[in-house]
C-alpha positions in Angstrom: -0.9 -18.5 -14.0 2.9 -18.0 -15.1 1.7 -17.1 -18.6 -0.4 -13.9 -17.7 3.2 -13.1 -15.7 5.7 -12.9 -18.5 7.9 -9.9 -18.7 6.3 -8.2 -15.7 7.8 -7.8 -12.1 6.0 -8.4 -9.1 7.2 -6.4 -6.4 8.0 -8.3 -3.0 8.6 -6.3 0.3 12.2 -5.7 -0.7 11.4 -3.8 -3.8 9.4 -1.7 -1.8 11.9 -1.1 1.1 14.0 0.7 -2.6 11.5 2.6 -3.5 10.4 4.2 0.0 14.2 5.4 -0.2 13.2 7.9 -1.9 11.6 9.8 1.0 13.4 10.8 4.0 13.0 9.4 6.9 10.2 10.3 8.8 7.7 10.1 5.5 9.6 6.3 5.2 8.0 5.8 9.0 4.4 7.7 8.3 3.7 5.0 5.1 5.1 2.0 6.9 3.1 2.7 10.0 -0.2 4.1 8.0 -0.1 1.1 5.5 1.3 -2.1 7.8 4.2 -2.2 5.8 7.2 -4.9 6.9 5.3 -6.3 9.5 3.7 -2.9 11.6 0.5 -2.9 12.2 -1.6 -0.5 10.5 -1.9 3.0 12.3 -4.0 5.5 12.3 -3.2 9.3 11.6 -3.8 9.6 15.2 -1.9 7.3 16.6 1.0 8.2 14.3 0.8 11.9 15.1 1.2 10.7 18.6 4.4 8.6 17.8 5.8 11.2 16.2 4.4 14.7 17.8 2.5 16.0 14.6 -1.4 16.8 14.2 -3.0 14.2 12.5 -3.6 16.5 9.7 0.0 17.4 9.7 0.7 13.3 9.4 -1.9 13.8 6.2 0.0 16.3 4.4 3.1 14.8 5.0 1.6 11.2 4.0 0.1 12.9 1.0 3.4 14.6 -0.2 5.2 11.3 0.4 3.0 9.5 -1.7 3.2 12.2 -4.5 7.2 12.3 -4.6 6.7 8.9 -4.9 5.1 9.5 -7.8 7.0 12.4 -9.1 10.2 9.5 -8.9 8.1 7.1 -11.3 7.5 4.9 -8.4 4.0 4.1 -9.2 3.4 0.8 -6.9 -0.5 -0.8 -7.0 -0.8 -1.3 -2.7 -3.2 -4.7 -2.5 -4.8 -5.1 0.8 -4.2 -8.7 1.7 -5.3 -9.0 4.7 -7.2 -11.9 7.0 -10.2 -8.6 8.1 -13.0 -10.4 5.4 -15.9 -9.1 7.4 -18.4 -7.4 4.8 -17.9 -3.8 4.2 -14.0 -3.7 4.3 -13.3 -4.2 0.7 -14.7 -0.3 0.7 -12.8 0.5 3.6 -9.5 -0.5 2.3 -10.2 1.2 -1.0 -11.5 4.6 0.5 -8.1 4.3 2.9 -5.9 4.6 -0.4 -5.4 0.8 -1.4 -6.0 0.3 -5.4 -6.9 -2.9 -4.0 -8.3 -5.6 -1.8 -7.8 -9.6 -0.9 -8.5 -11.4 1.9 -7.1 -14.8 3.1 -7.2 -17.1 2.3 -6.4 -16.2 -1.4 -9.2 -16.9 -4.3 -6.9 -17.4 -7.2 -9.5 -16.1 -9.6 -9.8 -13.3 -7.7 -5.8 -13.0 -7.5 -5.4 -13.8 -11.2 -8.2 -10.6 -12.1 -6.4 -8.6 -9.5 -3.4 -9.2 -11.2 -4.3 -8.9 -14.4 -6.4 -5.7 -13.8 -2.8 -4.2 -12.6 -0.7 -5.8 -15.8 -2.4 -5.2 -18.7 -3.4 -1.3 -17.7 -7.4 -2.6 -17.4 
């Protein structure tokens, strides 16, 4: 598979830790809570409204205007779900929740390699 990775960077969970310092710290906490990020479990808008005293439409718009500075800073990061929940009907799940998108575990390397790829080459 090395050959499909020349010249390209895949980002590990300390490349992302960089780039979320680009928001301030409570969108930081929104993302890493609504995404699992770093070892959280995923959150709802809900239950991080609760955390942090906000609506969960007001956890939206904040989530929403993090992800868009984000993008405003050129920090344009594919989010893969990998996750062990392979029960039918979550690839859609994942993807309508804002992941470009989804693995499960164990890993399929031909389904990693076309993930990859897909994210690479601009497909």
């Amino acid at each position: 598979m090395t050959e499909y990775f020349e010249n390209h960077t895949i980002l590990l969970s300390n490349d992302i830790y960089k780039a979320l310092n680009h928001l301030d710290k409570r969108e930081r906490t929104i993302l890493i809570n609504r995404y699992g990020l770093f070892g959280e479990s995923r959150k709802t808008l809900e239950e991080i409204g609760q955390i942090l005293g906000f609506s969960k439409e007001r956890i939206r718009q904040i989530e929403n205007q993090a992800i868009k500075k984000l993008r405003e800073e050129k920090v344009n990061i594919p989010v893969i779900a990998w996750t062990a929940d392979a029960i039918e009907g979550q690839e859609e799940k994942y993807i309508s929740e804002g992941f470009d998108g989804y693995l499960s575990k164990p890993i399929d390397k031909t389904k990693l390699k076309v993930i990859l790829n897909k994210y690479l080459k601009g497909e």
